[in-house]
N, C-alpha and C positions, 0 to 999 in steps of 0.2 A: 497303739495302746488303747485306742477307743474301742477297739474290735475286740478286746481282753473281756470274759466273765469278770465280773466281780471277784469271785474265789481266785483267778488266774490272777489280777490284779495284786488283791492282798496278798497273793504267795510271792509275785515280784517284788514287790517291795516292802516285803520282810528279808528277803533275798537278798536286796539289795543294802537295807539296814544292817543286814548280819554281816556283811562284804566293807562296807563303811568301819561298822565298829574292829572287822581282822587288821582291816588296815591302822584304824588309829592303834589298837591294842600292838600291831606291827614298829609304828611309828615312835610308839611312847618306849616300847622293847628298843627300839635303834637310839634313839636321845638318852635312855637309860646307860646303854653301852657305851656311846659316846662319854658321856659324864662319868663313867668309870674309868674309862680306858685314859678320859684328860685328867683324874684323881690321880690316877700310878704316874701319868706321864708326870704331875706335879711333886709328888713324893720323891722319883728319882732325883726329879733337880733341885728339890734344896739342898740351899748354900753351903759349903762346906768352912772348915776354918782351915786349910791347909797352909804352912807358911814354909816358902820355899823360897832360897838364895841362891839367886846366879852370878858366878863371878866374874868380873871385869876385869881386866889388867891389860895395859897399852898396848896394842898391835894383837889382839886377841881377833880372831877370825868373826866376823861382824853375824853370819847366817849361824854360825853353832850357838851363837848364845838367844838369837833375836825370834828363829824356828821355834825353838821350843819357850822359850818366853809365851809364843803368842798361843802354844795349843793350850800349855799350861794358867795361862790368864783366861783363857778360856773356861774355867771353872770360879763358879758367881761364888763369893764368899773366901775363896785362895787369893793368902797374900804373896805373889809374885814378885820379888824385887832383885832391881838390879846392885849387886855389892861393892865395893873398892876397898882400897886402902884410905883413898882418900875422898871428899865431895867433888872435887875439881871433875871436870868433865873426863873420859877416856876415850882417847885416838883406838879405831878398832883399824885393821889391817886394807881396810877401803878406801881411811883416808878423811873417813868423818865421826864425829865423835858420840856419844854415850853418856849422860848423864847418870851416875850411881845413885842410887835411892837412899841406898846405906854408906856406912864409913865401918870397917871393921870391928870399932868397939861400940857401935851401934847392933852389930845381929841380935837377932835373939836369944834368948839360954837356951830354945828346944827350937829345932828343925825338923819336919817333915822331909827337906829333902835341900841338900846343897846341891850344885851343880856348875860342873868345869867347863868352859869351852876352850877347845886348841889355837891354833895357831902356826907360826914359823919362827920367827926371831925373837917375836913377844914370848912364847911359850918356853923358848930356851931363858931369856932371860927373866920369865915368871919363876923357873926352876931353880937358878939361882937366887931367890930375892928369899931372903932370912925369913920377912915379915908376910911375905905370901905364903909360905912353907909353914908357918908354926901357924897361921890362922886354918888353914885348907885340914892340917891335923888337929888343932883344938875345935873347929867348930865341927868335925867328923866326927869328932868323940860324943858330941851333941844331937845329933841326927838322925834321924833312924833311918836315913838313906843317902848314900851318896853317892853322885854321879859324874859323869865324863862325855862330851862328844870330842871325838876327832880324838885329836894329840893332846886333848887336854887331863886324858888318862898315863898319862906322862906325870903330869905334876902330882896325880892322886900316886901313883909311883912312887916320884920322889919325893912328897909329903908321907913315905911308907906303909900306904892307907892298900896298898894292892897283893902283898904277898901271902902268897897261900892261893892267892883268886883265881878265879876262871874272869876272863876278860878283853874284850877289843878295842879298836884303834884305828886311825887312816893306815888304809892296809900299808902302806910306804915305812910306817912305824911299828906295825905290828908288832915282828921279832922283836923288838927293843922292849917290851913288856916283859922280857925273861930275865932283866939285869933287875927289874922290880921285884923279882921273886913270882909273878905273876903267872897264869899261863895262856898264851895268846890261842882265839879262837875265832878263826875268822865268819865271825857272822856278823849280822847287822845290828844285834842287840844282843846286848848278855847280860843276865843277871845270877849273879852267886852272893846270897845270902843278902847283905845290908850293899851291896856293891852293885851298879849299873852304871851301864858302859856302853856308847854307842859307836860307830865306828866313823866313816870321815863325812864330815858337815851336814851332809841333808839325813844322815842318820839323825840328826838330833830329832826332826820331826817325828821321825818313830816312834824313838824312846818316849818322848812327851807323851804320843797316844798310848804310849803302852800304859805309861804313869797315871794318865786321866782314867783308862780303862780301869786300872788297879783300884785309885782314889773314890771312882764315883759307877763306876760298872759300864757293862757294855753299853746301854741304849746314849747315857749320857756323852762317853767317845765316841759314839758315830754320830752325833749330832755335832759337835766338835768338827768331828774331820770334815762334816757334810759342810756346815759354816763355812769352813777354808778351804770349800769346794777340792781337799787333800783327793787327786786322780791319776798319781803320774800316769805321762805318756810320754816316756823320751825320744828322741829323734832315734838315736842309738839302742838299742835294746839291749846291748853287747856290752856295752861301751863305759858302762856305769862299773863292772867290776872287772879288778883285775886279771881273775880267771878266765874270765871269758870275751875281753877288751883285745883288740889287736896287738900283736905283738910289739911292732911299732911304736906305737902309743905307749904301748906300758915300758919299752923301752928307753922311748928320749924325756917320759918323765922323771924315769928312774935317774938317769944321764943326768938331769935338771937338775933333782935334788939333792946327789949325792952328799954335796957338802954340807948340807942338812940335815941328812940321815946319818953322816959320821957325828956331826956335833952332839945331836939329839942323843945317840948312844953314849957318847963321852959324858957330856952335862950329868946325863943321868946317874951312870955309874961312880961318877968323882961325889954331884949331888948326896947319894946315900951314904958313900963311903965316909964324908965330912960329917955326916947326920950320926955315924955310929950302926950303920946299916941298918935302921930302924924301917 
């Protein structure tokens, strides 16, 4: 630098003053962005006020209600609560129990969104219970959305909340959605009009993202799903659906359930018929 003219000199380090200020003016553009891009990111996530009822009822399948519980609590400001008939704790189909937040004539007057979880013997005998039937249809009437995972689109059935519908189910129960007046479609979420419906258990996680998606937009459900690190990777690839699960398999479940799959049809159809086919 000593070897530099004068004139050589001052041109360097104005050079290099001019290269200093690209950068700050660089620096303050990138902090600028930043502090934009964290503005949007903060406008996405405020709070919402959504108030959503999941129902309980004994021997109820413990992942369709507890899955989407958790995507759905997943939104800051959504009141999430678990429902009953009564406060007493509820036995879920694993063998441990569920504390109801609510008691039936505790809900709300307005619903963002009810929601059914299935089941096996709990769900036949939710289908027969007078008091779970006229709640699952007056607080529908209240809702601007109601929902099912698994076989809990059975009771939205036989609560008469489903005909006319496009609608799914654990595939083992699908058909039996036609005694509801429904029409069964095997996918993994379906929505027709004020009606969502997931099909058997880990569907529930879907539908919740679908529902947060809906609620609060994309960027806020992939932060959601990111959270619950949501990745399946099943062992089976196959294995998860009927169509394409071995034959075997989907055989001696079938074999299993039979006498479950007859009741579930009976229930139903005796169910609506006793209701006035409503």
């Amino acid at each position: 630098m000593n070897d530099l003219s004068p004139a050589t000199r001052r041109a360097f380090l104005q050079a290099l003053t001019a290269a200093s200020g690209l950068v700050s003016l660089r620096q303050a553009s990138a902090q600028a962005d930043a502090e934009k891009a964290h503005a949007q990111a903060m406008e996405l996530l405020k709070p919402g006020s959504e108030k959503i009822a999941i129902l309980i009822y004994p021997s109820f399948t413990a992942l369709d209600a507890i899955g989407p519980q958790h995507m759905l609590a997943g939104m800051t400001g959504a009141s999430v609560k678990f429902i009953a008939a009564t406060a007493e704790p509820v036995k879920t189909d694993s063998g441990y129990f569920i504390t109801p937040q609510l008691t039936f004539d505790q809900c709300p007057e307005q619903l963002d969104l009810l929601l059914i979880p299935g089941g096996t013997t709990g769900t036949i005998q939710a289908m027969e219970d007078k008091t779970v039937l006229d709640f699952v249809a007056q607080a529908a009437s209240r809702s601007k959305l109601i929902g099912s995972v698994c076989t809990g689109s059975l009771i939205l059935g036989a609560a008469g909340l489903l005909k006319g519908k496009r609608a799914t189910s654990h595939w083992q129960t699908l058909d039996l959605l036609k005694i509801a007046g429904a029409t069964p479609v095997a996918e993994r979420v379906v929505r027709d009009q004020n009606v969502i419906t997931g099909a058997g258990v880990t569907a529930g996680i879907d539908l919740a993202l679908h529902l947060v998606r809906q609620y609060r937009g994309d960027f806020y459900a992939q932060g959601v799903q990111l959270l619950a690190e949501y990745d399946p990777q099943p062992h089976f690839a196959k294995s998860g659906n009927a169509a394409t699960a071995p034959k075997e398999v989907v055989d001696l479940l079938n074999h299993m359930h039979t006498g479950f799959m007859t009741k579930w049809g009976e229930k139903l159809g005796k169910v609506i018929e006793d209701r006035g086919g409503k």
